[in-house]
KEVEX-752118 format. One record per residue: residue in three letters; x, y, z of N, C-alpha, C in turn. Coordinates in steps of 0.02 Angstrom, whole numbers, plus 32768, in hexadecimal, padded with zeros to 4 digits. Layout:
// KEVEX-752118
ALAXYZXYZXYZ...
// end
This chain:
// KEVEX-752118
UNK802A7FC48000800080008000802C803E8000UNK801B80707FC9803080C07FC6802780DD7FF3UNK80488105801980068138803F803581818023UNK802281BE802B803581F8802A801982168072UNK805B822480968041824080C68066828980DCUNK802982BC80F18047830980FD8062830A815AUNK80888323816E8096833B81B780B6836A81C1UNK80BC837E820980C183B4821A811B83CD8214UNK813B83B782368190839F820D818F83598222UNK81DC8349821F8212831F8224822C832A8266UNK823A82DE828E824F82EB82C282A1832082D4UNK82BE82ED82938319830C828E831783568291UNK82C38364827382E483B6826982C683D882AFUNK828983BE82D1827083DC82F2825783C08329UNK827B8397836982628373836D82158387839DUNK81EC834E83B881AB834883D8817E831483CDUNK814C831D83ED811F82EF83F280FF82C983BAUNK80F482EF83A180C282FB833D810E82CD8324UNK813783078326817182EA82ED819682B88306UNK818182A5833481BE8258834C8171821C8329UNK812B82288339810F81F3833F811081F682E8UNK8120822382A781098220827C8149821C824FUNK8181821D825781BF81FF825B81B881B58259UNK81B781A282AC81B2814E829E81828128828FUNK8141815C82988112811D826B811481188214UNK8133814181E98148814681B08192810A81AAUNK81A0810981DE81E680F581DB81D380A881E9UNK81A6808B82148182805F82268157802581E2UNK813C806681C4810D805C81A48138803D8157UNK817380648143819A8030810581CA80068126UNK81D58028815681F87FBB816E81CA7F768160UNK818C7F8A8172815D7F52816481577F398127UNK81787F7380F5816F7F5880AB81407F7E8077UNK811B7FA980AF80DB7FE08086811280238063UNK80F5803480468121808D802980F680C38026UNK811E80F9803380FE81398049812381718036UNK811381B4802B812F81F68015810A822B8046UNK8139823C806A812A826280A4814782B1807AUNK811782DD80A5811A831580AA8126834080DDUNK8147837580F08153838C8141817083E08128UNK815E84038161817B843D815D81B4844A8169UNK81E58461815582408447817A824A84A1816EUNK828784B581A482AC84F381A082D084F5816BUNK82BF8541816282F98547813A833E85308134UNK8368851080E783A1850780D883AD84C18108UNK837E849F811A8382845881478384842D8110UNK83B98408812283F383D180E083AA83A980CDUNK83A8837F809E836C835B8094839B831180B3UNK83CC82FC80BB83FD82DA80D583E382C98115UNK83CD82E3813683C282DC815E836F82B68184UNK8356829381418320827C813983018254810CUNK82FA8225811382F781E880DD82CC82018092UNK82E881D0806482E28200801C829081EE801DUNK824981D3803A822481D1801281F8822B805EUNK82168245805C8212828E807F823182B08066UNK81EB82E0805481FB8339803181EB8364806DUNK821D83888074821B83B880B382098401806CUNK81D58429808281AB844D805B81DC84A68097UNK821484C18091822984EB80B781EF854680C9UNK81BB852780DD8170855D80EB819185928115UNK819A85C68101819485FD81488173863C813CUNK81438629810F80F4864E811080EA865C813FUNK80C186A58142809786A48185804186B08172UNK805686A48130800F86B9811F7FF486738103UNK7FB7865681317F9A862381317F6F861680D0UNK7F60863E80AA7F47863380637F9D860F803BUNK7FC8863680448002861B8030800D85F58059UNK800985D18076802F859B808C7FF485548066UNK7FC08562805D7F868540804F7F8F85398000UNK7FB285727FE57FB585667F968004852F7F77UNK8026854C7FCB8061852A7FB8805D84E37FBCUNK803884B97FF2803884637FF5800284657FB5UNK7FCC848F7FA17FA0846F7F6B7FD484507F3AUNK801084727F1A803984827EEB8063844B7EF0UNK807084327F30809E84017F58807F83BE7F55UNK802A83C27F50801783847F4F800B83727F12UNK7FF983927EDB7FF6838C7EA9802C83757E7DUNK8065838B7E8D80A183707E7680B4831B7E8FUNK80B083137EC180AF82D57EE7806E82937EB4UNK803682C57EAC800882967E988028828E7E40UNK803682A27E268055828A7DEA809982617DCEUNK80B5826A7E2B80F7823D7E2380DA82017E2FUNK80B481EE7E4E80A3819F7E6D805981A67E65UNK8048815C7E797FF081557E837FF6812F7EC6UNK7FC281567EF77FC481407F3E7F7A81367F49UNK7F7F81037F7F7F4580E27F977F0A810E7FDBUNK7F3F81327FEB7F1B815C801C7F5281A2803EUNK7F2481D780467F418216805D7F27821980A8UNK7F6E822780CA7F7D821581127F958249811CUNK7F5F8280813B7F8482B881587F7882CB81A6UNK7FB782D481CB7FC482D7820E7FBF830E8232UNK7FB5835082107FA2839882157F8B83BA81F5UNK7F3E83E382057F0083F781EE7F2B842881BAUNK7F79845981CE7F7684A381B27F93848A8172UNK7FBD8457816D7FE18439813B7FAD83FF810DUNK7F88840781267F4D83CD80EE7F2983EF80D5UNK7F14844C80E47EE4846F80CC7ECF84748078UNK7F2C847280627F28847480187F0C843F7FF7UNK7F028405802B7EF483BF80057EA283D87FD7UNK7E9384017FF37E2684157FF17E30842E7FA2UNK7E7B844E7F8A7E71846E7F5B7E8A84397F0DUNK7E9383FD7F227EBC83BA7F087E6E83A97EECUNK7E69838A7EA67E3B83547E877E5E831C7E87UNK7E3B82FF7EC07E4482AE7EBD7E2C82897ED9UNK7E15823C7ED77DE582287ED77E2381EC7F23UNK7E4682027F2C7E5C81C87F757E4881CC7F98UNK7E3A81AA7FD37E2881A280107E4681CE803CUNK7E2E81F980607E69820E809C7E58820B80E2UNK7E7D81E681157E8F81CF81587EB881FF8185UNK7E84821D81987EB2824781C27ED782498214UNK7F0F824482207F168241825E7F24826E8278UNK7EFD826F82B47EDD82AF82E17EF282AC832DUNK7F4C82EB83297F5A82D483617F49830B839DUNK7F1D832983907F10834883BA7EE1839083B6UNK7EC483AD83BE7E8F83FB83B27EBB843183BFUNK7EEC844083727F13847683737EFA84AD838CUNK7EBB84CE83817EAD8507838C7EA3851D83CCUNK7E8284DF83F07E7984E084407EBA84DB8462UNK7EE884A884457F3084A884677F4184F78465UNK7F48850984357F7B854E84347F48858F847DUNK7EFC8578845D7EFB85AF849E7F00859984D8UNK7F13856084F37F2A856485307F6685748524UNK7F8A856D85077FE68584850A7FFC85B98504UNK7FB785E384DC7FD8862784C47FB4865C84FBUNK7FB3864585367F84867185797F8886A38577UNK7FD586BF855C7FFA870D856F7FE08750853AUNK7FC5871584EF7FBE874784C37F76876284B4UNK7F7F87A584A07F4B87D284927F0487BA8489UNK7ED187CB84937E9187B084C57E7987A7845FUNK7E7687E4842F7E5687EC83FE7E7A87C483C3UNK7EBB87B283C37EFD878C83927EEC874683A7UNK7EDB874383F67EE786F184057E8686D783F2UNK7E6A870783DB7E1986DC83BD7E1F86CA837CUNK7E338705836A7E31870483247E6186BC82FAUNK7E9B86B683267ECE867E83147EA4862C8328UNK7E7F864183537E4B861383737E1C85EF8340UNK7E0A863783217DE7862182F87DF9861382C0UNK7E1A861E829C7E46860882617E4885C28260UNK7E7A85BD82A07E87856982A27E5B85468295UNK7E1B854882C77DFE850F82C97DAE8515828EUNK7DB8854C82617D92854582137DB78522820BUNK7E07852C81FF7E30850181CA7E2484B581DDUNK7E33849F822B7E26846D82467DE1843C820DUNK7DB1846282307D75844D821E7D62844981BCUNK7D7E847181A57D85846281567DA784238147UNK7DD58428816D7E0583E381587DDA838D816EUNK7DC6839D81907D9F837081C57D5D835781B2UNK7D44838781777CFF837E81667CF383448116UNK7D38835E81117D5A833780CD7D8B82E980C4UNK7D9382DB810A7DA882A781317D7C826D812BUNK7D9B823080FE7D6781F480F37D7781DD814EUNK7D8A81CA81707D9D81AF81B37DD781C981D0UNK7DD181B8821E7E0D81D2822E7E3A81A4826BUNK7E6D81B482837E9C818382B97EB7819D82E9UNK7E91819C83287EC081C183687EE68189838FUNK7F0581B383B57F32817D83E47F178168842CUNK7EC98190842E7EA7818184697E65818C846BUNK7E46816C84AB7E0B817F84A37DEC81C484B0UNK7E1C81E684D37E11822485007E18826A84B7UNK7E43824E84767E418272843E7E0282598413UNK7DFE822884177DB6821783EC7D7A82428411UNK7D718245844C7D48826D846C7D4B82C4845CUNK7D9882D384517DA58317843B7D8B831783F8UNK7D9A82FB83C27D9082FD83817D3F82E98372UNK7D1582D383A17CDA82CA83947CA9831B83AFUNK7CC4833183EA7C9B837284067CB383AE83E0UNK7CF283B683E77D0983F883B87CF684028373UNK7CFE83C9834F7D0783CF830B7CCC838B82E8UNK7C9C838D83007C4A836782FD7C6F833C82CFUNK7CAC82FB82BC7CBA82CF82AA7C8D829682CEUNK7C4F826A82B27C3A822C82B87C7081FB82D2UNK7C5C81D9830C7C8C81C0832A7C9E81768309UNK7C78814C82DA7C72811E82B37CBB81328282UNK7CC3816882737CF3816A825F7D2A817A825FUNK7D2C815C82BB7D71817C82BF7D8A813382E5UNK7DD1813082DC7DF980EB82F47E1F810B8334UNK7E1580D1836D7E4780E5839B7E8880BC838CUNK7ED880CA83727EFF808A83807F4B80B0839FUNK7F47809A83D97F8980C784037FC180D283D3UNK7FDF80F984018034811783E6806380CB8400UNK80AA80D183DB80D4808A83E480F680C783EFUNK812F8098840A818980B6842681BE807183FCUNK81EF809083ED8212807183DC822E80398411UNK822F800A842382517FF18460829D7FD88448UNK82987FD9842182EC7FD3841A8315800C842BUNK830C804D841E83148084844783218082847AUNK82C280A9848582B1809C84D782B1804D84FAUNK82F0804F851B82F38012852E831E800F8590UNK83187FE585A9830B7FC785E983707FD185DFUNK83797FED862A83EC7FE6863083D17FC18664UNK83FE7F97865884157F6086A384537F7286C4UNK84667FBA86AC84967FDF86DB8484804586F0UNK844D803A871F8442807087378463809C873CUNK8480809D877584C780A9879684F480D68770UNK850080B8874D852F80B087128503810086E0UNK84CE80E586D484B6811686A184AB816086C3UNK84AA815A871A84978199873A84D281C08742UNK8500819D8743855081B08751856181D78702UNK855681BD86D3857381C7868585328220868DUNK84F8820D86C384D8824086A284EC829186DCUNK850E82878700852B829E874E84D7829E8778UNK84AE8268877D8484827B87A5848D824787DBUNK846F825C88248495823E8852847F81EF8869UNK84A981C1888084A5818B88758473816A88A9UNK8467819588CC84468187892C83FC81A4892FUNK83DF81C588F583B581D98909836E81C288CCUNK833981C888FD82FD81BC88D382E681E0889EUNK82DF81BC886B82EA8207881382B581EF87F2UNK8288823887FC8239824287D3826982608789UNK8241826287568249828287208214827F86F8UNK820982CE86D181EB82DC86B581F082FF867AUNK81E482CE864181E382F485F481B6831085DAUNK81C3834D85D78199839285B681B783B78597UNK819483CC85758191841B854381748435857DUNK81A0847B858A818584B385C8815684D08597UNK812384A385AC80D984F5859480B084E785D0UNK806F850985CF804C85238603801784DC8619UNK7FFE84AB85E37FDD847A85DE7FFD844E8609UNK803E844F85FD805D84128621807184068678UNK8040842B86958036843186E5808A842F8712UNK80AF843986DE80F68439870A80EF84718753UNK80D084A1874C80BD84CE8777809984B687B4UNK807C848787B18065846087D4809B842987FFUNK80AF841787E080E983E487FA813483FA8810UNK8141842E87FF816684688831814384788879UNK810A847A887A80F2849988AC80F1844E88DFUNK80DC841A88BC80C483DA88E6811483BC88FFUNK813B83C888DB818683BA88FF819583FE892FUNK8181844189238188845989698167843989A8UNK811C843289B1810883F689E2811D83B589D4UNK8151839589B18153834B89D78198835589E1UNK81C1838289D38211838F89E9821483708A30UNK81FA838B8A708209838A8AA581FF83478AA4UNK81C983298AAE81CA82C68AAE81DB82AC8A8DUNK820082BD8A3E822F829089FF826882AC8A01UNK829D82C38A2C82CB82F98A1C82F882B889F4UNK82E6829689E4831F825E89C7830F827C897FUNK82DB8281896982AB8279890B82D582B6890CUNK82DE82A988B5830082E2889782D582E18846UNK82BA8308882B8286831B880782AB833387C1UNK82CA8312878282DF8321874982A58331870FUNK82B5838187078286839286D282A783A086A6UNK82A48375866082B483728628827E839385F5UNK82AC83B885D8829A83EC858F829B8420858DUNK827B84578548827684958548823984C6853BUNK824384E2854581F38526852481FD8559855FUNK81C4858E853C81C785CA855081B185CE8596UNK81B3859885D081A58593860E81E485898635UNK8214858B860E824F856C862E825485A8866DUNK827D85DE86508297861F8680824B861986C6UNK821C861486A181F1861C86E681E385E5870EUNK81EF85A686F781E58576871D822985728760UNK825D8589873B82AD8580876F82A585C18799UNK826A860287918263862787BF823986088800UNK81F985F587F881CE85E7881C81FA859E884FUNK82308567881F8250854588378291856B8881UNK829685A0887582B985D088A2829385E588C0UNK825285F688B68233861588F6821F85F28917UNK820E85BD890A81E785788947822F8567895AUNK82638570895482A78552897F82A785088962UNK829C84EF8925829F84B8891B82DF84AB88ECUNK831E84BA88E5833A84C988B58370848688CBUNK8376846989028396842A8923836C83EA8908UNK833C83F888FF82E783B888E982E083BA8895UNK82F983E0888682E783F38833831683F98800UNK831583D487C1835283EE87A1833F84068755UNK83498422873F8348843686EB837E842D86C0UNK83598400868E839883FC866E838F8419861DUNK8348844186148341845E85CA8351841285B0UNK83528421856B834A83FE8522837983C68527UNK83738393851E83B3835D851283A2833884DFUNK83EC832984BA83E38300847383B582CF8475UNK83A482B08438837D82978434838C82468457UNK83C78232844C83EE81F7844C841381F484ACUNK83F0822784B68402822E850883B48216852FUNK8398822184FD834B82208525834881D58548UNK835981AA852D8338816B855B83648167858AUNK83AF818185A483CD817C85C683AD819C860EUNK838481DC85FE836F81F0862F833081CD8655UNK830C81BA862982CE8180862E82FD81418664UNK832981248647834980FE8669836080F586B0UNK838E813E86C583AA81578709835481608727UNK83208167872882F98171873882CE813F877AUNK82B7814E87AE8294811B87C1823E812487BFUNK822F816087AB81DD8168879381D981A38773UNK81BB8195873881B381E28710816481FA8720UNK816C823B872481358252873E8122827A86ECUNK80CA826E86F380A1828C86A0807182BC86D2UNK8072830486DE805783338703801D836686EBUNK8005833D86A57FF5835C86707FA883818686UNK7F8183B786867F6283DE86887F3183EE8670UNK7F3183D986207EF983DA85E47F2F83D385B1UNK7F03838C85767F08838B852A7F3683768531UNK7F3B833285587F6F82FC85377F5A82C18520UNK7F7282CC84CF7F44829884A87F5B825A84B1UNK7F9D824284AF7FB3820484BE7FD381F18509UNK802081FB8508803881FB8538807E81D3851FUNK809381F084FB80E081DC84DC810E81D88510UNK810481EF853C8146820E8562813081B6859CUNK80F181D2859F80EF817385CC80F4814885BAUNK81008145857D811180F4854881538100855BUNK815C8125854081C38122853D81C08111857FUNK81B5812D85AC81DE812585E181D580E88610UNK81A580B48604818F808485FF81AD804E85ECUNK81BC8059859A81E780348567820E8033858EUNK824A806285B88299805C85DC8286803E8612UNK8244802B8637823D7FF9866C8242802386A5UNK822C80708695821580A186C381D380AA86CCUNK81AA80888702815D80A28704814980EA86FEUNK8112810186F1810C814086F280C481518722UNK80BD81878746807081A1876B806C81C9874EUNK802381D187388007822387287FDF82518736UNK7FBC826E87057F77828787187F4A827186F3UNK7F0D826F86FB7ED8822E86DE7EB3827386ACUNK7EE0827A86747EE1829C86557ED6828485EFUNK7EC7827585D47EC4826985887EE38205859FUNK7F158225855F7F3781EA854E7F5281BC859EUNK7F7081E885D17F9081CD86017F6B819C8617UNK7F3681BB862F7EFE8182864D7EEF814D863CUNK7EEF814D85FB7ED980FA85CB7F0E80D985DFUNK7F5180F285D07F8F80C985E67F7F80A58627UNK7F9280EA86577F9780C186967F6B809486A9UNK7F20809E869D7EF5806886AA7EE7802F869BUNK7F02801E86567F2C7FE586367F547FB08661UNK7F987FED86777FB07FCA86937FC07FBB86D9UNK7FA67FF987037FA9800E87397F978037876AUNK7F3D8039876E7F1B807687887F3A809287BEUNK7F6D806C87E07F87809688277FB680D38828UNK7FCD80C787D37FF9810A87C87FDA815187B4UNK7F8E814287B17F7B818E87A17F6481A187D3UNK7F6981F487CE7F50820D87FC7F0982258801UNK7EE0822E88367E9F8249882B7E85827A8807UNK7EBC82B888047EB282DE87D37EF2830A87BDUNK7EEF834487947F1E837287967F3483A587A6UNK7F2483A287E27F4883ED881F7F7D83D5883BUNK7F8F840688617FBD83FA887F7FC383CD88BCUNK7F7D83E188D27F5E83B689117F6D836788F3UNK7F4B836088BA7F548320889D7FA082FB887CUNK7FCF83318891801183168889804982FD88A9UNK8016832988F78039831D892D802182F08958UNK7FD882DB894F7FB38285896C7FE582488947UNK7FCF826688EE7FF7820F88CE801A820A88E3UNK8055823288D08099822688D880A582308916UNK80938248895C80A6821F898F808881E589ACUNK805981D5898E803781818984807281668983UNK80978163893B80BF814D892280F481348933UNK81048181894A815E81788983815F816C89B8UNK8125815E89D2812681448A24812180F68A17UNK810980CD89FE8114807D89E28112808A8998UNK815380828991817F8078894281728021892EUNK816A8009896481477FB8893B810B7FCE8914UNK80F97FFD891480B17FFC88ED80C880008897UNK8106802B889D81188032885B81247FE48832UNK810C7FE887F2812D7FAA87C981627F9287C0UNK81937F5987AC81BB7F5487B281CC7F59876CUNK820A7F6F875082307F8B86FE82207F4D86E0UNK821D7F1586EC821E7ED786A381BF7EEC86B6UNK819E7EDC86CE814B7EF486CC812E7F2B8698UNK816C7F5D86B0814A7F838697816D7F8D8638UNK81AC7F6F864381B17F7B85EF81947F3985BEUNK817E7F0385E581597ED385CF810C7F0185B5UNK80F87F1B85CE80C67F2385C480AF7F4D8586UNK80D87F95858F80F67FA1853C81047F79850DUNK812D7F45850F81367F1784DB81007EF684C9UNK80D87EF784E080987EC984D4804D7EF784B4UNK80757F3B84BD80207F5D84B680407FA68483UNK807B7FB6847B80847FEB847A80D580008439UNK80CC7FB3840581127F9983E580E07FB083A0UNK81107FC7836780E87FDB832380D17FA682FBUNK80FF7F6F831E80E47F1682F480A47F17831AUNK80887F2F835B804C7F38835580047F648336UNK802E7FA0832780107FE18330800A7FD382D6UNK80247FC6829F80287FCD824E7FF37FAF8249UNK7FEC7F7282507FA67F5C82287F6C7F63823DUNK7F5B7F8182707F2F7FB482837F177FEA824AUNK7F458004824B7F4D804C82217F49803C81D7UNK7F71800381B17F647FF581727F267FC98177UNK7EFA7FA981BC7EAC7F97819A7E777FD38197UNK7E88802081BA7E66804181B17E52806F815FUNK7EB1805681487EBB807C811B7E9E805F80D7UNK7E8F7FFD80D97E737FE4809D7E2D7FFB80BBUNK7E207FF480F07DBB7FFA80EB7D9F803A80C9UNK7DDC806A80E47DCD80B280BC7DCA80B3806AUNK7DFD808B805A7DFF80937FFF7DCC80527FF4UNK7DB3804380167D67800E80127D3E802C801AUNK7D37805F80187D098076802B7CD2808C8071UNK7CF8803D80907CC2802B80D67CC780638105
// end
């Protein structure tokens, strides 16, 4: 099976959530033997080298949404005369818009990772009351144009099928739930801790939460700063690694100074990509603190996959996980109140936690792309079936 599929970038160039899951499920998807011609937005003067040849990085830095819409029309059209494909697989509403202006009679499957327009206004809190509607509204016409034109579609949860059915009046008949995979050859289980905490200078004696985020406002880190100021005094052992970057950083390491937590907390901004499971690894529970609009929960697969359990907030995607595999790791809700019950649930009997072969067994069994592909390619013949 052909597919042509549009996304948002490439992980190499950019990395995240979108672009890691649409990276390896492309990457997933011709190992199996299927072929595909991906499309992605890439920066300027970014090597094409740097991205397997059946990916055209399209270099957009439009700001004007009609041009950018004339530019993929132009982009898909070219694509449709090099090859004949079985189905159009697009992974982002702003980059599929041009598809509306395309004559053609394929099927298209859209995967829907999330309600751009609603995400951004929670993220964009700071900006102008009359810029942040109007962008509001933009999005989610475009959203909904794209969406209306959508033979079926594929989330990674149930908690997004629920989004994609209220926001954007998608019939729920046609929409597929089939989770996100992790690479586990990657993300994978060290049988030398120790070893990996030392290589990483984190300390060898003490109890290590970690948490992978993008600093934005959704992701309740603000919350979990505050819940390690109350459990400092009864955990003074836990030491709390927050991994990544965004425009929360400078204020999160303030508020980390004013609660006196700067002995309990560590920041380490952005780390390579090829560092990431190492930190998953040194880890003894990763904490998911998430707030609103988490469609899957990538960060709890991975960290899972390395045979690190994870607790969260019974939030989107997290919740399906944990309840799967382990209702005792979520928390009741997402305050702070509720960060500082779980997780001192937690750290006061640490037998409760799973043990690393449990918990990366369990990934392997529910959460591998040899499970997750033929899922996705039976949605993709029923669609060019018509059914």
């Amino acid at each position: 099976m052909n597919i042509l599929a549009s996304g948002l970038e490439w992980f190499s160039d950019r990395p995240g959530g979108l672009p890691r899951y649409f990276s390896e499920y492309l990457t997933a998807w011709t190992g199996q033997g299927e072929e595909a011609s991906a499309l992605v937005r890439v920066p300027p003067q970014s090597p094409q080298a740097s991205r397997p040849s059946y990916v055209q990085g399209l270099p957009l830095d439009s700001k004007n949404p009609i041009a950018v819409r004339r530019a993929w029309k132009t982009t898909f059209e070219e694509e449709l005369k090099r090859s004949s494909f079985d189905v159009f697989n697009p992974h982002f509403a702003y980059y599929a818009w041009g598809w509306l202006d395309v004559r053609s009679t394929i099927p298209m499957v859209t995967h829907f990772h999330g309600p751009w327009a609603y995400e951004s206004l929670v993220e964009n809190d700071g900006q102008n009351r009359v810029k942040k509607s109007l962008e509001f509204n933009l999005q989610r016409w475009i959203e909904r144009s794209v969406y209306r034109n959508s033979n079926r579609f594929i989330v990674l949860s149930q908690a997004f099928r629920d989004e994609l059915a209220s926001h954007y009046g998608v019939p729920v008949e046609r929409i597929h739930i089939i989770s996100g995979a992790v690479d586990t050859n990657r993300f994978t289980d060290s049988f030398a801790r120790q070893r990996v905490r030392k290589a990483l200078h984190i300390p060898e004696d003490r109890f290590v939460l970690l948490t992978v985020r993008r600093l934005a406002r959704r992701m309740g880190l603000e919350n979990l700063i505050h819940a390690m100021a109350n459990l400092r005094e009864s955990f003074p052992d836990v030491l709390l690694l927050i991994v990544g970057g965004g425009r929360l950083y400078d204020e999160l390491r303030v508020l980390t100074s004013r609660l006196h937590v700067q002995d309990s907390i560590r920041f380490t901004n952005r780390v390579p990509d090829e560092v990431l499971p190492l930190y998953y690894q040194a880890a003894d529970l990763s904490v998911v603190p998430t707030v609103a609009l988490e469609g899957f929960g990538f960060v709890t697969v991975e960290s899972m996959a390395c045979g690190t359990p994870a607790a969260g907030t019974p939030i989107g995607g997290t919740k399906e996980i944990l309840e799967n595999f382990d209702a005792n790791l979520l928390f009741a809700g997402a305050t702070t109140e509720d960060l500082v019950s779980g997780l001192g649930r937690l750290l006061r009997d640490r037998t409760q936690i799973p043990s690393r072969s449990a918990t990366r067994n369990h990934v392997l069994n529910h959460y591998t792309w040899d499970v997750v592909i033929p899922q996705i390619r039976h949605v993709f013949e029923a669609a060019g079936a018509g059914r």
